[in-house]
N, C-alpha and C positions, 0 to 999 in steps of 0.2 A: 266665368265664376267671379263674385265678389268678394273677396277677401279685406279685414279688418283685424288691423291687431293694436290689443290696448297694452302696454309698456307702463310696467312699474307702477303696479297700484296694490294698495290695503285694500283686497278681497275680504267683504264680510260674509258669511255665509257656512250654515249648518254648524252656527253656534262657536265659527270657527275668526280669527283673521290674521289672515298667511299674505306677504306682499311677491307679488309676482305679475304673469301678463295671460291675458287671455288671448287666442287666435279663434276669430269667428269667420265662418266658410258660407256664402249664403244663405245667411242669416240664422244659420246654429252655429252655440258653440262647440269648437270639437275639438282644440286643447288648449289648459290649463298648466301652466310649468312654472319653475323662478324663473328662467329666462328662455322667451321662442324667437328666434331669428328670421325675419321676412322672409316667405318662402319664393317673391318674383319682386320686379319692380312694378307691379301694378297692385303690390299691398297697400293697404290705408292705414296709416300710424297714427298713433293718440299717444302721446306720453303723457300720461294720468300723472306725470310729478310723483308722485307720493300720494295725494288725491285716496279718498277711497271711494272704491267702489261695490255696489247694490246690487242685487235683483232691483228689476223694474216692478213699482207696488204694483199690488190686485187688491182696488178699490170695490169690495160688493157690495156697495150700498150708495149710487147716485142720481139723481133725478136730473136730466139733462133736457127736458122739459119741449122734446121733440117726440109726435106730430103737436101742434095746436096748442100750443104755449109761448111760442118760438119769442115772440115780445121778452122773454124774461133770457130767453137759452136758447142754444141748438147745439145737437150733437157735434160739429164743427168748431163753434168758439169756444165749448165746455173741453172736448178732447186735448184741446190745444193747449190749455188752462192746465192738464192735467198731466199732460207731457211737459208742461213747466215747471211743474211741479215733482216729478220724478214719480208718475201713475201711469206705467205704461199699459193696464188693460181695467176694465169700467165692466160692471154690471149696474143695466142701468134699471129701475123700478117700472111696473107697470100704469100706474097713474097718470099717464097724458091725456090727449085729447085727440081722436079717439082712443081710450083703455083698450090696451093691448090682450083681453083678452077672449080670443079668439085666435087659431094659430092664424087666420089669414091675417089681423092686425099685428100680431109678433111677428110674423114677416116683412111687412110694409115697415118695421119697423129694422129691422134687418138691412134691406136693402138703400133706407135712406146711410146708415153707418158703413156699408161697403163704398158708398159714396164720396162722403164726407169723415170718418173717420182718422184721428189724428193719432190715437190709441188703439189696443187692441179691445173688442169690445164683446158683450155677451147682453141677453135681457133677461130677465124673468117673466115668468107668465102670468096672469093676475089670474086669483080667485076670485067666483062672488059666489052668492046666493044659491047661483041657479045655472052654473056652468060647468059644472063636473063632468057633462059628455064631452068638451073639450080641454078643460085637464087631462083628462086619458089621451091624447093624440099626440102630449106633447113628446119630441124624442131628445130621454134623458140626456144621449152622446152630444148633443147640439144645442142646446138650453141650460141657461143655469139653474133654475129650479123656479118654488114656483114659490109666488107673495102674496100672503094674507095681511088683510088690513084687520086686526080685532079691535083697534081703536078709530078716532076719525078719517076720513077721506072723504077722497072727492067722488061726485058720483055715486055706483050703488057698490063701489068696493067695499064695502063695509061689509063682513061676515059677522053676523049675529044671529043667526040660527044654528043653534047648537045642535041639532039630530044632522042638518047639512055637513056643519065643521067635522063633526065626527067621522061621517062617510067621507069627506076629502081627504082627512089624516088616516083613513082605515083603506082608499082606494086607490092610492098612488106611491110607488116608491121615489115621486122627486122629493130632493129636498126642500122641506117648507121651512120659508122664512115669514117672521111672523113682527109686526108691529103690535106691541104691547100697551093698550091701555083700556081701562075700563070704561066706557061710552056714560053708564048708568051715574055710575061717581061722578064723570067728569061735568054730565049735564045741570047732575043737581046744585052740583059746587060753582058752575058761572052763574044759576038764575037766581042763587044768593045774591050774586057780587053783583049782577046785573040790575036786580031790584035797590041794591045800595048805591050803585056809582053811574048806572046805564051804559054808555058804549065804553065810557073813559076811564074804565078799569086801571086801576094803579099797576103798570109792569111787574112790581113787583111779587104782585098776588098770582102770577103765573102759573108759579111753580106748588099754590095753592089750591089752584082749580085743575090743575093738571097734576095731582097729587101722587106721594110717595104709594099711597093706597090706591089709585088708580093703576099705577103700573103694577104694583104685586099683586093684587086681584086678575091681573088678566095675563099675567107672566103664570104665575099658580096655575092658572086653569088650561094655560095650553100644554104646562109639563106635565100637568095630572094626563090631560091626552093623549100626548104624544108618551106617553109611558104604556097606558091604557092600551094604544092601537099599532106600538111599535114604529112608529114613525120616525122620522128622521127631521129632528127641530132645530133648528137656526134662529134665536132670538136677537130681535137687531135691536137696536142703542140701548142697553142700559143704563138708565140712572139713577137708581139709587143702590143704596147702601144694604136696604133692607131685600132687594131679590138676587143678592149675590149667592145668600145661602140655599139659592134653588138649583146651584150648580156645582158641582165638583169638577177634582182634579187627579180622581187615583187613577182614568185611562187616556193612554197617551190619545190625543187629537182624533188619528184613525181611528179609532175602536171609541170611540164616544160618538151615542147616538142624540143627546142632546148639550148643545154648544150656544153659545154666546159672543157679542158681540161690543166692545167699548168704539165712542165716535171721541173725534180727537174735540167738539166741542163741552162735552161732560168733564175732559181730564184736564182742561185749559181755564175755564169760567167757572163762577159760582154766583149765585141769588148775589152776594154781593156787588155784582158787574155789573145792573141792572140799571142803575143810578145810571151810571156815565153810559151806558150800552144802548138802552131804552128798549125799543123791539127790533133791533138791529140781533138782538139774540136769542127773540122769540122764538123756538123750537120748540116741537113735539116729540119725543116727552122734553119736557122742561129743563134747562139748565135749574138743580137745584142748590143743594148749599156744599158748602168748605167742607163737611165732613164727610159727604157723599163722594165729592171729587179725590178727597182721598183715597177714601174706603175704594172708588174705583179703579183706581192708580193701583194701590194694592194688589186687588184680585186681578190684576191682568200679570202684576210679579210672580203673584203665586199660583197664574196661571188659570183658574177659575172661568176667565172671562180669556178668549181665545184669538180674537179678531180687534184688530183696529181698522173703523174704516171713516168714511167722512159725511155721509146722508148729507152732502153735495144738493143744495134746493135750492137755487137762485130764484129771487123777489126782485122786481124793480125798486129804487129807493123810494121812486110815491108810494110802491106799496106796502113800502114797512112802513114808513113813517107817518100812516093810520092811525087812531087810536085803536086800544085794545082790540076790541070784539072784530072788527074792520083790517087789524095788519095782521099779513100771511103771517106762518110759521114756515122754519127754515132760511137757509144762509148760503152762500157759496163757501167752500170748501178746498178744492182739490189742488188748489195752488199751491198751498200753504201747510198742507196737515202734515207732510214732512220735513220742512225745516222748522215746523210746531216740536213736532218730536224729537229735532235733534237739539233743539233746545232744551228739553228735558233732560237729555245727554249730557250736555253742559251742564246743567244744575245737578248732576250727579244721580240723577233720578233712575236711570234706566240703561243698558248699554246699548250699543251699536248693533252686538249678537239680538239681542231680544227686541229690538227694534226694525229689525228683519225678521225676525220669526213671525213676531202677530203680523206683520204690515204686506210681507208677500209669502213667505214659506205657510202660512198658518190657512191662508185663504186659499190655495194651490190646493193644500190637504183637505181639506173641508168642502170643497167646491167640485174636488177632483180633474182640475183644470188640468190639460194634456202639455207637458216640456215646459212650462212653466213655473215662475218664482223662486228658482234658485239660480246660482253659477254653476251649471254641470254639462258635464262631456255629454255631446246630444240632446238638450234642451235649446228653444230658442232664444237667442240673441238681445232678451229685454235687461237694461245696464241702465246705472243711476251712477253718473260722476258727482260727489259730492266733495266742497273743499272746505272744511270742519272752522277755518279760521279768515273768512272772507264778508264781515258785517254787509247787511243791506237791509234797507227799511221800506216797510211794503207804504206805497202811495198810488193814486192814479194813474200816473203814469205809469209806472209799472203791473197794474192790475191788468189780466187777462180775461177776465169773464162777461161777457157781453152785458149783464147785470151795470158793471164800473163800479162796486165797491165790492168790500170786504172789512167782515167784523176786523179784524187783523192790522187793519190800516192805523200808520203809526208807530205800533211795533216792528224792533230793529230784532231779526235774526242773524245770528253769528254764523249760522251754514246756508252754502247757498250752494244750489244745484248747476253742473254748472253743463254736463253733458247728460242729454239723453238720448239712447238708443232702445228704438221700437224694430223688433226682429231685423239686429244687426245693423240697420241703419240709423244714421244721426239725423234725430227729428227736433231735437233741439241743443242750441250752448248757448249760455250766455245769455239770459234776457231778449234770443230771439229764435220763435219756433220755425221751422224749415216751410216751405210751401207745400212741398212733396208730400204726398201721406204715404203711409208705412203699414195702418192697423190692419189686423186682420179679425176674423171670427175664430172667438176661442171655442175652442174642441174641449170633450169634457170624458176622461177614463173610466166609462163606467159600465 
């Protein structure tokens, strides 16, 4: 038996922070006290200092860009990236190469993460067109659900037949997650810009052709849906201001059947960053302006907006630094989105409690992930040591993502991560991840 016990730490957790020690048995934990006494000499101690400590996040939102991308990613460098980050379990998008969906490719794609996995991991299944006999197959208990593309993608993810859409949200109870934008708006608004500039679209104009009205026209239309056919809806990255009010907050998480999603690059950037950024923070939908990134900070205070997560897209740097029409959207992520957020912390913006709620308890609930996301008697063993006043400045050197950059770079964060445990084991301290892997396949209560 493996036994692990962490000594003297600020437990955050169910909105609570009590300092005390945790005793993990085989990779759950099974008590919680102010003080537990090693129960042999073959216990493992961690004296967390004073330290506090996390649930291990539940990232639902990353593109790890494994099979047939691997030039940018793979499940391997990205997981590792993400256990440095204090992201002990990944749900990763169906968008690769081959698109995962068919269960035999969401398996192949299974099997490459029991492999290679550094974190605990889950996929989504993709929808298109014309695959709805294989959405019915998938098994809810073992999948996280299933992703619609209503804006760009690659390939034929693209869901735009609406009598389709309707039978997918009318003939499945997974949960659908959905990327938000309007394909129509979005086309007419570049062959303006296209006809004025050709490929060398000003960055700036981004968040113009990828408009505020793009995303609420096709956020609208999936709520009107998913109302319509009782479906169960998960919109992921909002950004703007104006499709907040397609969401409430009078029920708590479980009993709300449509829920939303903030990504830590919306609550960090604005159209302002563009200048100095270039397309280093090209994203879909769009980083847009100062007033949106508030209004989104907000509704995730007031709860509105339920999820923080990171849509994690690594680009090689030749291929951001394309002109417009030619450089990818999306960024790497997962290193960073939590000492993003304890920054926030610092600036007084947010606590600790509530930066545990959206970042692992909110995604646990919503996902219906199995012993995970919190600190509790009989859950697994995923723990985040963080030490609130230990400055470190993210560079090459220290970048983990197979990519070798990050928007991020440059910036000096005041917390840094400094243990992570992936079910009970230590998979990372200190600026360097373990060889060992640890992840497992997440199970889902439903």
């Amino acid at each position: 038996m493996k036994i692990t016990l962490i000594k003297d730490a600020h437990i955050v957790n169910e909105g609570a922070i009590t300092r005390g020690d945790v005793l993990i048995e085989n990779g759950v934990i099974v008590e919680i006290a102010e003080s537990i006494s090693a129960k042999s000499g073959d216990t493992q101690i961690y004296d967390a200092e004073g330290r506090y400590l996390l649930p291990g996040v539940i990232d639902d939102q990353v593109h790890f860009r494994e099979p047939g991308l691997t030039h940018k990613a793979n499940i391997a460098s990205e997981s590792r990236a993400a256990v440095a980050g204090g992201i002990t379990s990944f749900i990763e998008m169906p968008n690769t190469n081959p698109q995962a969906t068919t269960i035999e490719l969401l398996e192949d794609k299974f099997e490459i993460a029991a492999r290679t996995s550094a974190a605990n991991y889950s996929f989504m299944f993709g929808g298109t067109n014309d695959n709805l006999e294989e959405i019915l197959k998938v098994d809810k208990k073992k999948v996280a659900g299933l992703k619609l593309f209503l804006g760009s993608s690659t390939g034929n993810m693209l869901v735009d037949n609406e009598e389709v859409l309707e039978k997918i949200f009318s003939s499945t109870d997974l949960l659908i997650s959905t990327h938000c934008e309007d394909e129509t708006t979005i086309r007419e608004n570049l062959a303006l810009y296209i006809e004025r500039y050709g490929d060398d679209i000003p960055i700036n104009l981004h968040p113009v052709i990828r408009s505020e009205d793009a995303c609420y026209i096709s956020s609208s239309k999936a709520i009107a849906l998913a109302k319509k056919t009782g479906a169960r809806l998960h919109v992921f990255h909002l950004s703007t201001a104006k499709e907040i009010a397609l969401f409430d907050n009078k029920l708590p998480l479980k009993d709300k059947k449509i829920t939303a999603e903030v990504c830590i690059h919306h609550l960090w950037f604005s159209d302002e960053d563009y200048e100095e950024k270039g397309t280093h923070i090209k994203w879909n939908p769009a980083v847009k302006t100062a007033n949106d990134k508030a209004a989104l900070f907000q509704a995730l205070l007031d709860d509105k907006l339920d999820v923080i997560a990171t849509d994690h897209a690594p680009h090689t740097l030749e291929e951001k630094n394309n002109v417009y029409t030619k450089a990818p959207s999306g960024g790497p992520l997962v290193q960073h989105a939590l000492p993003a957020m304890l920054e926030f912390y610092h600036q007084g913006k947010i606590s600790l409690e509530k930066i545990v709620e959206k970042m692992c308890h909110n995604p646990a609930i919503l996902f219906e992930v199995e012993k995970r996301g919190y600190i509790k008697k009989g859950y697994k063993a995923d723990l985040v040591l963080v030490d609130l006043n230990a400055p470190w400045t993210v560079n090459k050197e220290n970048i983990l993502y197979k990519c070798g950059w990050s928007p991020f770079e440059g910036t000096t964060f005041k917390s840094r991560i400094t243990h992570t445990f992936v079910n009970g084991n230590l998979a990372y301290n200190n600026f360097k991840v373990h060889d060992e892997l640890y992840g497992e396949r997440l199970m889902f209560d439903r």
